[in-house]
C-alpha angles and dihedrals in degrees: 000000000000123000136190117198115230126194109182125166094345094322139111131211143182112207126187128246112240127177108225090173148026089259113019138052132187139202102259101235109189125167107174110120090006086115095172094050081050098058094033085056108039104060082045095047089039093050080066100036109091128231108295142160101229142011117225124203142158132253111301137325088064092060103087095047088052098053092045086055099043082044091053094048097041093244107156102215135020120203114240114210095214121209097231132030110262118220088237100054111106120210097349122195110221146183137163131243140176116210130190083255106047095046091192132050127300133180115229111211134199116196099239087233084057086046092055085047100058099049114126087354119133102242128213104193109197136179147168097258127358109200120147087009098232103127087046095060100047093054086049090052082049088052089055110051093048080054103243124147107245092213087158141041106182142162135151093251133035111203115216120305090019086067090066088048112112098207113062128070112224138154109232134354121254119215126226120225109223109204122212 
């Protein structure tokens, strides 16, 4: 197996090489459970984030990284974008999305009572890697919706074409693998 070597915030990592497609792999980046890359990351990532209300992510990479920031600024609940709609969820906001990672169609749900939360509230929406920007913009869709104001798009790595966008704050660039 492959491997690319990834030093982010202090730390080094060797990720693994994995095909997702006929024709392209990617450095499999995962940071559940990777407690020191999470609290290297987060006061770098949060020194570049504005002032905002909530942090959105999705389910559920980008978890850790959010609780680390919200811990960081003292914000006392982060809004958490689930994959499927809960029984107990009243009113949810939805929309679909396919990712480079997923490969197929996912819903994207937001709780109505994070919905209400989130309503004229300046938005920061995280998460681990950011690469074709799907499930970014459906969150941001989410955020919408909910009527929230998006004033921030941040992770700690942007894959490939995201690391020329503008518009979103990340650490360090990760590269794609074409195939041939």
């Amino acid at each position: 197996m492959d491997y690319y070597e990834l030093s982010v915030a202090g730390v080094t990592r060797q990720l693994p090489i994995i095909q997702i497609a006929p024709d392209l792999a990617i450095a499999s980046f995962v940071i559940l459970g990777d407690c020191e890359l999470v609290t290297a990351a987060a006061p770098l990532l949060e020194k570049k984030l504005p002032q905002v209300d909530y942090i959105v992510t999705a389910e559920a990479k980008g978890i850790p990284l959010v609780q680390e920031l919200c811990r960081l600024r003292s914000l006392p609940y982060y809004v958490v974008a689930r994959k499927s709609v809960k029984p107990y969820m009243d009113h949810p906001l939805t929309d679909e999305v396919v990712s480079i990672t997923t490969q197929k169609a996912q819903t994207l749900c937001l709780d109505g009572k994070d919905a209400l939360l989130l309503r004229g509230r300046r938005v920061a929406v995280v998460d681990d890697v950011i690469s074709t920007g799907e499930s970014l913009s459906a969150i941001e869709r989410l955020v919408e919706k909910a009527g929230g104001e998006i004033v921030a798009r941040a992770a700690i790595l942007a894959e490939g074409d995201a690391a020329k966008r503008e518009d979103i704050l990340f650490l360090e660039e990760l590269p794609l693998f074409p195939l041939h």
